[in-house]
ZALO-118744 format. One record per residue (C-alpha): residue number from 1; residue in one letter; y, z, x. Coordinates in pm, 1 decimal. Each point is the difference from the previous one (the first is absolute). Example, Ala and Ser with C-alpha at 12.3 -4.5 7.8 and 13.67 -1.06 7.14 Angstrom:
2
(1 "A" (-450.0 780.0 1230.0))
(2 "S" (344.0 -66.0 137.0))
***
This chain:
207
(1 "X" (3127.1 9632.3 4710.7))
(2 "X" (340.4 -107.2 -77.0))
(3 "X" (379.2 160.2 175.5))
(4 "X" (69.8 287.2 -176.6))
(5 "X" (362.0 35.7 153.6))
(6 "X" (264.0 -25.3 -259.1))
(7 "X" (339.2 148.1 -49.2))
(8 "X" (304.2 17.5 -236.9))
(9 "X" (329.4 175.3 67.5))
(10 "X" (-82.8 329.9 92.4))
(11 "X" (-359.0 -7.1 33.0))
(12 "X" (-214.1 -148.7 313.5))
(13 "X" (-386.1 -24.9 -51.3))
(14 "X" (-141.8 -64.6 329.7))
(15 "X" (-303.2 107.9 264.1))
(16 "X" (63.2 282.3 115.7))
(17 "X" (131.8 75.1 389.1))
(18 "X" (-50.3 327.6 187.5))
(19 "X" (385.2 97.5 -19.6))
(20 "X" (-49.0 -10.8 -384.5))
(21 "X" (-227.5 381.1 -0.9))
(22 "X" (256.1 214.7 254.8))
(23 "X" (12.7 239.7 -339.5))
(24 "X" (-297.0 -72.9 -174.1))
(25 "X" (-107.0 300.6 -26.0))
(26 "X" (306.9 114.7 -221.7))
(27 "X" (-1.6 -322.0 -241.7))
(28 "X" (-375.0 83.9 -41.1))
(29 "X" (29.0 360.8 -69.1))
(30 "X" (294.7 -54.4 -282.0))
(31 "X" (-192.6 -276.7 -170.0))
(32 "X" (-308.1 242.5 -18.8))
(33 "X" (128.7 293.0 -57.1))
(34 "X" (-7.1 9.2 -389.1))
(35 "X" (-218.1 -305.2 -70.3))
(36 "X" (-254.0 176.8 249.8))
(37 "X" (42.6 364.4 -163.4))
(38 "X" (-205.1 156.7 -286.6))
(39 "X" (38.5 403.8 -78.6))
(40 "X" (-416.5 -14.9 -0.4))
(41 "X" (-26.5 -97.3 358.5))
(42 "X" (-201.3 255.6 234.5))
(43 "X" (189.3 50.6 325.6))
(44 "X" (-279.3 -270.6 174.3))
(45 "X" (164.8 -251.8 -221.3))
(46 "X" (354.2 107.7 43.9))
(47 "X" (-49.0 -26.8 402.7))
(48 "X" (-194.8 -329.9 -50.8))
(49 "X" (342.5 -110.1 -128.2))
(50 "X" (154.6 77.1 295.5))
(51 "X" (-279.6 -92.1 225.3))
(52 "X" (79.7 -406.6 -190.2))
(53 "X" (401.9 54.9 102.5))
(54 "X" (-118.2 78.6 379.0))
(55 "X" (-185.0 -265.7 50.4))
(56 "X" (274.1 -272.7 -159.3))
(57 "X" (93.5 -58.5 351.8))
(58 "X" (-290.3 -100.3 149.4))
(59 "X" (-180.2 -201.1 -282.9))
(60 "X" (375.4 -216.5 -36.6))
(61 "X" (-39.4 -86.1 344.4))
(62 "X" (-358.8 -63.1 26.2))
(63 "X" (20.3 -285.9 -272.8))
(64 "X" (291.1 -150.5 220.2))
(65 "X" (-225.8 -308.2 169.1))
(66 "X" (-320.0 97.3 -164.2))
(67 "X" (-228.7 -256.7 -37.5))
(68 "X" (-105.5 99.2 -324.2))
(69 "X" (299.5 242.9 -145.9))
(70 "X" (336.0 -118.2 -100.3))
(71 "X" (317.8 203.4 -7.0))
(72 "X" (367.0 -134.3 -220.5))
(73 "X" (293.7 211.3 -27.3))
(74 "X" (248.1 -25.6 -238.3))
(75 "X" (311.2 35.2 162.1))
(76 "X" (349.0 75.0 -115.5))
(77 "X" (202.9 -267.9 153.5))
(78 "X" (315.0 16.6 -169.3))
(79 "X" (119.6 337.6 73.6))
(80 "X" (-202.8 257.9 238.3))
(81 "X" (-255.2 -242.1 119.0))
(82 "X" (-230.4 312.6 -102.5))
(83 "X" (-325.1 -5.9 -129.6))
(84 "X" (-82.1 -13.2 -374.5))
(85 "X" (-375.8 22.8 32.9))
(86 "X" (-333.6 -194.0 181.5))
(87 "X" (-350.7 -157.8 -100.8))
(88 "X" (-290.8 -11.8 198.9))
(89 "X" (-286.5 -254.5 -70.1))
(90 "X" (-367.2 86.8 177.0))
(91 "X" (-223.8 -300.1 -0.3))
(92 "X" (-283.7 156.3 174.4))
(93 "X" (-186.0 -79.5 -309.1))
(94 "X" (95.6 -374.1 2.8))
(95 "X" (-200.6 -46.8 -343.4))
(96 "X" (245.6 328.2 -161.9))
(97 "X" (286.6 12.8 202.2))
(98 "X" (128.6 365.6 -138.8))
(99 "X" (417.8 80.7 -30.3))
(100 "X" (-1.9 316.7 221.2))
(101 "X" (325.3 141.5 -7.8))
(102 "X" (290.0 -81.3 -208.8))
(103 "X" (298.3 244.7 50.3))
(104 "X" (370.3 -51.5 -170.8))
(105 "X" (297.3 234.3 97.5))
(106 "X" (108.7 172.6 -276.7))
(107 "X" (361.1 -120.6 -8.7))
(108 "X" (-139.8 -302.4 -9.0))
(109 "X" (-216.9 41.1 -307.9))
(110 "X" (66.3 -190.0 -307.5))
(111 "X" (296.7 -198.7 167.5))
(112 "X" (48.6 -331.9 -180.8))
(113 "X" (-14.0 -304.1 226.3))
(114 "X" (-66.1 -340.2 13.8))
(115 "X" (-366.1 -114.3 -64.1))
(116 "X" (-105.4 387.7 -116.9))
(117 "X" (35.8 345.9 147.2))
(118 "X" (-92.0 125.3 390.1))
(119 "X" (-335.9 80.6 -144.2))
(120 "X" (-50.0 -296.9 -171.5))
(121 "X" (98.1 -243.4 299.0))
(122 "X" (-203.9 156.9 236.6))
(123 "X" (-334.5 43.9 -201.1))
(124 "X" (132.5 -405.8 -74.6))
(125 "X" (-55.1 -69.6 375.0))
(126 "X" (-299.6 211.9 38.1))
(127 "X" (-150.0 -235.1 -274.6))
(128 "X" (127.6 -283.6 158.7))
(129 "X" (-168.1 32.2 321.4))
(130 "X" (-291.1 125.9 -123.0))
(131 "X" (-20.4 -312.6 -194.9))
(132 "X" (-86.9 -61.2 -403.3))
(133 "X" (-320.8 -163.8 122.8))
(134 "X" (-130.9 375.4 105.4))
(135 "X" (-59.0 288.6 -160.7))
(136 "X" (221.3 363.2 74.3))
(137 "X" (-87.1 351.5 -46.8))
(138 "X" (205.1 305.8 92.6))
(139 "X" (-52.5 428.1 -52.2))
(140 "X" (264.0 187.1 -195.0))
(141 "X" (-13.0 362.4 -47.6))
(142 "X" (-164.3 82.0 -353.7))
(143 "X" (321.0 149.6 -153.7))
(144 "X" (259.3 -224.1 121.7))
(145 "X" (43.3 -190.2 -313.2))
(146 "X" (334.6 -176.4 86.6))
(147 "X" (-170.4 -160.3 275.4))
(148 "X" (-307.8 -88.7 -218.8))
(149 "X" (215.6 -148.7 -269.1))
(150 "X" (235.7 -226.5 299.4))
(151 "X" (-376.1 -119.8 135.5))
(152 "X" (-109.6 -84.1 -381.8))
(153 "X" (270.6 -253.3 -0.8))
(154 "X" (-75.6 -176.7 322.0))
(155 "X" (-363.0 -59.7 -185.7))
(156 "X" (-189.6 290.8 161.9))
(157 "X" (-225.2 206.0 -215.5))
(158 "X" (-163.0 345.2 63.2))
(159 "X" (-375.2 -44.0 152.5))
(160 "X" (-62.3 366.6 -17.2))
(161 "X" (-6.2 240.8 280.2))
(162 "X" (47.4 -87.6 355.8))
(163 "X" (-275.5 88.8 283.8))
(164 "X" (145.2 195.9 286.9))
(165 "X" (87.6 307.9 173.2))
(166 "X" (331.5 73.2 -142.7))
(167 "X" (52.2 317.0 -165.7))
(168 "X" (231.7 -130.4 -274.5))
(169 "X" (-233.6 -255.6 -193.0))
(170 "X" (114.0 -354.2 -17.9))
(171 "X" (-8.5 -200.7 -340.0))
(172 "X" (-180.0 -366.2 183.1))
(173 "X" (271.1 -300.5 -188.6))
(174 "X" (-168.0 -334.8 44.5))
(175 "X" (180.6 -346.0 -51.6))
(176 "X" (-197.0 -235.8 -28.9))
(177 "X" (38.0 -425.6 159.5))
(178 "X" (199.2 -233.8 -236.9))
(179 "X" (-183.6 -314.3 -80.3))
(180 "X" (179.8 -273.7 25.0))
(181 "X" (352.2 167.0 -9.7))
(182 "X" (-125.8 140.5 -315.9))
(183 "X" (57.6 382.9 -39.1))
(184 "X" (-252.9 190.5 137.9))
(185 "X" (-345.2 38.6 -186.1))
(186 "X" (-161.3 303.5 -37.7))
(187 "X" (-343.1 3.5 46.5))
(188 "X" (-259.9 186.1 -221.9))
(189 "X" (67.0 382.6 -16.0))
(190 "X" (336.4 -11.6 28.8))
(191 "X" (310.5 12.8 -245.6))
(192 "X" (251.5 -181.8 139.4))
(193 "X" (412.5 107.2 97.5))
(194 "X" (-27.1 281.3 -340.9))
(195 "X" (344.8 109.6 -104.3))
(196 "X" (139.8 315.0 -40.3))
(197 "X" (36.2 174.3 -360.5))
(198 "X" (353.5 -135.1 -59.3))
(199 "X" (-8.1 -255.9 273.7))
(200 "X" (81.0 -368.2 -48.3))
(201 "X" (-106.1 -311.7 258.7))
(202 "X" (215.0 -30.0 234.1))
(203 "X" (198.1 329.5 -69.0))
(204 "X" (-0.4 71.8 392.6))
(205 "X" (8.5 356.3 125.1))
(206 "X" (179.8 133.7 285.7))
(207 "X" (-179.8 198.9 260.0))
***
């Protein structure tokens, strides 16, 4: 697993502390808040959103120290020293290590930096710890697209439907291990990073 901490001007990537989630709960809500909401969700599925916001708190702090879950931050050093958003990394599957959360305030969306975007940095050190030697899988609700299309690029593909309780279904995004520092091969049954209709490589969305 290699350091994942890196930083440029105005951006720190770093582990996370506890002082970092005093207002989690309000950088969580505004990043969810449309890429969360559909006009076909039952009001189960609306307060499951909410139910994910409530419990920001807890699960950022839980992963502080974890033996098997990682927390960065990506912090804005240069002006506020607020936060711009947060990964977490669960390992409890040390054979699939799965991307659990990865949030991004929304003034910090799209902002051109140094070595890629807020999003792109931290799912960069997510990667990075997880190592190219091991696979990584992660659950994105069904009708997110945006997100889908930012995973596609990082060499995830969908794997069909995720297996849990959650009332909004997850799409299951696999990436499979590099060989050799070779991109990652997909194994039989599935398609690869597919573009978008109108996408090219390396065109990079901004969640």
């Amino acid at each position: 697993m290699s350091d994942p901490s890196m930083s440029d001007p105005s951006i720190e990537i770093r582990p996370g502390c506890a002082e970092d989630f005093t207002d989690i709960e309000s950088v969580v809500e505004a990043a969810t808040r449309d890429a969360f909401h559909h006009p076909d969700l039952t009001p189960e599925q609306v307060a499951e959103n909410a139910w994910i916001v409530s419990i920001a708190q807890r699960t950022c702090r839980a992963a502080l120290d974890h033996p098997v879950r990682r927390i960065f931050v990506a912090i804005d050093a240069g002006r506020t020293s607020s936060l711009a958003g947060f990964v977490i990394i669960d390992a409890k599957d040390a054979a699939l290590p799965e991307i659990d959360w990865l949030i991004v305030a929304p003034e910090f969306r799209g902002r051109k930096l140094p070595g890629g975007n807020v999003a792109q940095r931290l799912m960069q050190a997510a990667l990075d710890w997880i190592g190219s030697d091991r696979p990584a899988q992660l659950g994105v609700i069904h009708y997110n697209a945006r997100a889908i299309a930012f995973y596609r690029k990082f060499g995830f593909a969908e794997a069909g439907r995720r297996k849990d309780k959650l009332k909004i279904p997850r799409t299951l995004m696999i990436r499979p291990a590099a060989v050799c520092g070779v991109r990652p091969a997909f194994p039989d049954g599935f398609a690869g990073a597919r573009l978008l209709p109108g996408e090219e490589r390396n065109q990079w969305p901004n969640p």
